[in-house]
N, C-alpha and C positions, 0 to 999 in steps of 0.2 A: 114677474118683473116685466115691464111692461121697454118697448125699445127704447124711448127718450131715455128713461133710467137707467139702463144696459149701457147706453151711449154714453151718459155721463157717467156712472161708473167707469170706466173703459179710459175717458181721457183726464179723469181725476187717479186711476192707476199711471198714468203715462206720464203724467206730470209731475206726479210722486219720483217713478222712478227716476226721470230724468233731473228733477231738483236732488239726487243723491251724489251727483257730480259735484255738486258745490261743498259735500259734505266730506267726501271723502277722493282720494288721488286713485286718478284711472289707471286701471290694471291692463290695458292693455293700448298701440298705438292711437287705432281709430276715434277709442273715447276718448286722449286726451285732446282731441282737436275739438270734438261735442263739449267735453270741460270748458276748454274758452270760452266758448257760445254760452254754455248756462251760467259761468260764473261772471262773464261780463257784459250779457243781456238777461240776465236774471230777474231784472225788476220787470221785465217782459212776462216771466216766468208767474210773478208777483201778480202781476194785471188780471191774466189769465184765471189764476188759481181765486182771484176777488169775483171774476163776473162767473165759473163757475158755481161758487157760493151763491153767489145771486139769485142762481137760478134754481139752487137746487132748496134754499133757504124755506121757501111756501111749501115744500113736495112732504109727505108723510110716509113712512112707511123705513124699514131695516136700508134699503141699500139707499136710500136717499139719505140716511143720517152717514152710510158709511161714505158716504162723496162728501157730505160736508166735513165729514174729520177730514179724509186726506184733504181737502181743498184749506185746509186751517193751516193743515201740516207745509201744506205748498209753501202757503204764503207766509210763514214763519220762517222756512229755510231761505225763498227766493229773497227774502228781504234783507238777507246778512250780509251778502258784500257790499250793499249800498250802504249801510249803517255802519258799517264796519268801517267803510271808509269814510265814512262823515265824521266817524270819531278818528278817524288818523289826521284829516283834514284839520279840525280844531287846530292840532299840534303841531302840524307842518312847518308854518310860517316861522313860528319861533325857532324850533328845531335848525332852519336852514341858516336865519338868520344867527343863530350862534354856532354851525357849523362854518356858513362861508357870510363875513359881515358882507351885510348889504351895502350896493353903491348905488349912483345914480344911473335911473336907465338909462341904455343909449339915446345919442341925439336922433338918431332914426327912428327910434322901436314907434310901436304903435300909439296914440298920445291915452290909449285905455287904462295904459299902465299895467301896474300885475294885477290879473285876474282873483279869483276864489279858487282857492286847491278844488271845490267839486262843488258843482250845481245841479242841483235836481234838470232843470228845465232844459241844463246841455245833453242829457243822456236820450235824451229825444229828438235834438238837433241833428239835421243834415250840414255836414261840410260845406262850407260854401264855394265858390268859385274864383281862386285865389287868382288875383291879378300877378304872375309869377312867369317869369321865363324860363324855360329850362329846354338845355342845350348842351349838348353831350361832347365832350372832348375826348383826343385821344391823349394818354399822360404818358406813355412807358410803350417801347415796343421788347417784345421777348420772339423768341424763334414762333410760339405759337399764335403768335399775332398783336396786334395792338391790343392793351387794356385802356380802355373807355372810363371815366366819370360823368356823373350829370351836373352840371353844375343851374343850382337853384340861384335866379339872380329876382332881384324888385325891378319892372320899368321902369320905376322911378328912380334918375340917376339919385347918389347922394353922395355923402362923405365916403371915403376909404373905411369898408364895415369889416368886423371881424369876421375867420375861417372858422367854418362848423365842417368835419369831416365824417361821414357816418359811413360806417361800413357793415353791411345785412349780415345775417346767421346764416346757419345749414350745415352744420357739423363740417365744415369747412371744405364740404367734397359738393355744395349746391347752393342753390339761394341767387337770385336777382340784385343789383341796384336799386332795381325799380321797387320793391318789397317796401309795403308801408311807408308811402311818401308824405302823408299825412302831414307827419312832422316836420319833413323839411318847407311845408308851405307854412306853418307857420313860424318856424324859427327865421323864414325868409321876411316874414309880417313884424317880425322886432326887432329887423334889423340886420341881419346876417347876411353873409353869404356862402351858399351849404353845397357841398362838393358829395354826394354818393357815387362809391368808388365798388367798381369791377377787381376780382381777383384770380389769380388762380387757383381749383378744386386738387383735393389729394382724390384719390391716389396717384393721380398720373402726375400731379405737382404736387410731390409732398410737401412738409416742414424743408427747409425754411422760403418756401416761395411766397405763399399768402403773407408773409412779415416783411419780407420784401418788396411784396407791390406795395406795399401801404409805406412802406417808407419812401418808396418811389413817387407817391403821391402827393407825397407832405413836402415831398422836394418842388417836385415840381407847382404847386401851386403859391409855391414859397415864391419859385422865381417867377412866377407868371402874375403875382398880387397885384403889383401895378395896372399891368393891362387886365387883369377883373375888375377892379375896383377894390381888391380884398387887400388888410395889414395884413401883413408876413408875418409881424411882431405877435400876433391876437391870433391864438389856435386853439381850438379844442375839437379833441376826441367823442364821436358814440358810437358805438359799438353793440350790438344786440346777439348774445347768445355765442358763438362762436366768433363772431365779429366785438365781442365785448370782450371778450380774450386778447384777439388781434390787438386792441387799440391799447389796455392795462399795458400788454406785453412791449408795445413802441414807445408808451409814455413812461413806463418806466426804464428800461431799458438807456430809451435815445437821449433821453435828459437833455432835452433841446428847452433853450428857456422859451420860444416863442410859442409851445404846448404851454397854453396858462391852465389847461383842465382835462381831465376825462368823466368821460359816463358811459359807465356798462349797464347794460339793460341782465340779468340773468347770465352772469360769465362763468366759465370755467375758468381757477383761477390757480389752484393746485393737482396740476395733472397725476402726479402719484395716487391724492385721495378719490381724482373720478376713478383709475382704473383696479382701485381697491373698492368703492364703492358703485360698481355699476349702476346703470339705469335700466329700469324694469320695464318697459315699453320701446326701448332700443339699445340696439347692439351698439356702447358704448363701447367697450371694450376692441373691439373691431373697429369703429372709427379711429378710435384713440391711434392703434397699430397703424391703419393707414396714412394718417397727420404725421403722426411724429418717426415711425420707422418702428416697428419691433416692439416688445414689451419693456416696462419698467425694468426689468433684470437686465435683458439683454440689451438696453438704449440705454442706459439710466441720465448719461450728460444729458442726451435730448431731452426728456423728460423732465430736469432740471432747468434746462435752457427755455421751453415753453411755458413754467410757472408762474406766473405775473407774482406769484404772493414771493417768491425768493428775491425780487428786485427790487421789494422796497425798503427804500432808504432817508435821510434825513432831508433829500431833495426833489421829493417822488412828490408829482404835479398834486392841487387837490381833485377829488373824485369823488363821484355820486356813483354807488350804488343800488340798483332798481332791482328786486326783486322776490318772486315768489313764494310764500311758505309752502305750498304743495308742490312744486316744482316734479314732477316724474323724469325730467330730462337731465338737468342739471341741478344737485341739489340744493338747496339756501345754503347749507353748511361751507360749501364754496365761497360766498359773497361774507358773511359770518367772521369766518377764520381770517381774508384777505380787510375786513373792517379792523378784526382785533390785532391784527399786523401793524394796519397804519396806524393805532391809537398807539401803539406801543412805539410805534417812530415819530411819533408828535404830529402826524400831518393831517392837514385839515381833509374833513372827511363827515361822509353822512350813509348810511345803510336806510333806503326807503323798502321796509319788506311789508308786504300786502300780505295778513294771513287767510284769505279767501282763494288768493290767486294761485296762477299756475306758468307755465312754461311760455312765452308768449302772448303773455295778456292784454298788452296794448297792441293786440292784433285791432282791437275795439279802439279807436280812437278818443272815441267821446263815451265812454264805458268807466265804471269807477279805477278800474288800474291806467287807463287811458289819460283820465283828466288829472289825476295824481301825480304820474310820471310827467305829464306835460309841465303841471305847474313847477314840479321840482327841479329839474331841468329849467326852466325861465329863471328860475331864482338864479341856481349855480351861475348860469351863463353871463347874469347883466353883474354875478359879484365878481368872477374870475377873468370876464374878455372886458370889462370898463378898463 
């Protein structure tokens, strides 16, 4: 065997392997962050695994046929979350639209209009350079210091826009503001005005501080609308992973009519079933005890009291649902069980589950879970804050 073909053997095993992330949920922490990577730059994956073939296509001999299976194999796996989500896309539109009827877009939003649930030709695009100010205020002082938001505005003054409040993940003991701002530049591009909110971590802030900053939040950008330019009346919740807990938990709970929405990205929604069904890549169980105090036995009200799925009721906001069928972190059966909750209280509601994805998938912005969650989200937002 000669080294060109050793060489390409070698990285058509490598590419194999690593296209197995897409197939199957990582067993352990490190790969599920490589997971992201493969399953939402996989047509990268795709690329790769075709100019392999390319090259190995003219070559004769046993290990050059064996590079062209695996490189077939590549590119048959790399290619399912992008197809997979072109056929979700198909159905999107209608789906949302007989979840949450559609309105007219805002008088600000972009005059583009609504997008295509997923385009080939975005999963290659660079972010552009979003004409956006963002300017961090302090909302809430506590003994351990001020908590800060960022608030995303347009230079360009306009009408009184509606509030987008997002609040980041990290098992509620870490995580930034700043995490995946992606979004708030362009929710600020249709119109919005999007507030990402700082909180306090357990264990030194357990339950119930992180619910409390967040209602301290919504307070205060309540009284401060006027001077942003934001309606106090037009609110909506997002929330990503632990932060998609946070925001279920205040929208149901606070039953403020000027929350006209939420969206969880991947939420914990039934704490009894995460600490009955662990997660296999992290000490869920141990976070859980540090958030909320103690185990289900020995907590059990707390545990109750942080279940977004026990508070809904015949006036619980409408809510989008985002997330993963391989999820290792947080399982889909969480978003699942809290979908078939609201069907069963009549409220409007939509469950967008990706079965390629995983725990953080619109880590990738312009990535098949990226462009999906995006467009889903635009929808919700121009039917719920019109």
């Amino acid at each position: 065997m000669t080294t060109g073909a050793a060489l390409r053997v070698a990285a058509a095993a490598v590419l194999g392997l690593v296209s197995l992330l897409i197939l199957f949920r990582a067993p352990v922490y490190p790969l599920w962050k490589a997971e992201i990577a493969a399953t939402e730059w996989s047509y990268y994956l795709a690329i790769a695994g075709v100019v392999l073939l390319l090259l190995t296509v003219w070559k004769r001999g046993r290990f050059s046929r064996l590079t062209g299976v695996f490189s077939v194999l590549v590119i048959c796996i790399a290619s399912t979350p992008v197809l997979r989500g072109m056929s979700i896309a198909r159905r999107l539109p209608s789906r949302l639209d007989a979840a949450f009827p559609p309105a007219l877009p805002l008088p600000s939003a972009s005059p583009a209009g609504r997008p295509r649930p997923l385009r080939l030709r975005t999963l290659f695009a660079r972010a552009g350079a979003p004409d956006v100010q963002v300017q961090a205020a302090n909302y809430a002082s506590r003994r351990s210091g001020f908590l800060q938001l960022d608030l995303y505005r347009s230079r360009v003054p306009g009408v009184e826009q509606p509030i987008v409040i997002v609040v980041h993940g990290g098992s509620w003991h870490g995580g930034d503001r700043k995490d995946l701002p992606e979004l708030n530049y362009y929710l600020v591009s249709r119109g919005y005005l999007v507030a990402a909110i700082s909180y306090r971590f357990a264990p030194e802030f357990p339950d119930p501080a992180a619910t409390e900053d967040l209602e301290a939040a919504i307070e205060y950008l309540k009284s401060s609308a006027a001077r942003l330019g934001g309606d106090s009346t037009r609110i909506a919740l997002v929330g990503r992973s632990a932060g998609g807990h946070l925001v279920l938990l205040s929208a149901y709970r606070k039953r403020d009519a000027a929350i006209r929405g939420v969206v969880a990205f991947y939420p914990p929604t039934d704490q009894f079933y995460g600490y009955a069904h662990p997660s296999t890549v992290i000490p869920s169980r141990q976070i859980l005890e540090d958030y909320i105090g103690g185990t289900p036995l020995s907590n059990t009200r707390a545990y109750a009291r942080n279940s977004p799925i026990g508070f809904v009721g015949p006036d619980s906001p409408p809510t989008l649902l985002i997330h993963g069928s391989k999820d290792e972190l947080v399982a889909v059966e969480q978003s699942r069980m809290l979908a078939g909750r609201l069907s069963v209280a009549h409220r409007p509601h939509l469950l967008l589950e990706l079965p390629w994805a995983t725990h953080g998938c619109d880590y990738v912005f312009n990535g098949p879970c990226g462009q999906l969650s995006t467009y889903a989200i635009a929808g919700f937002l121009e039917s719920v804050l019109h």
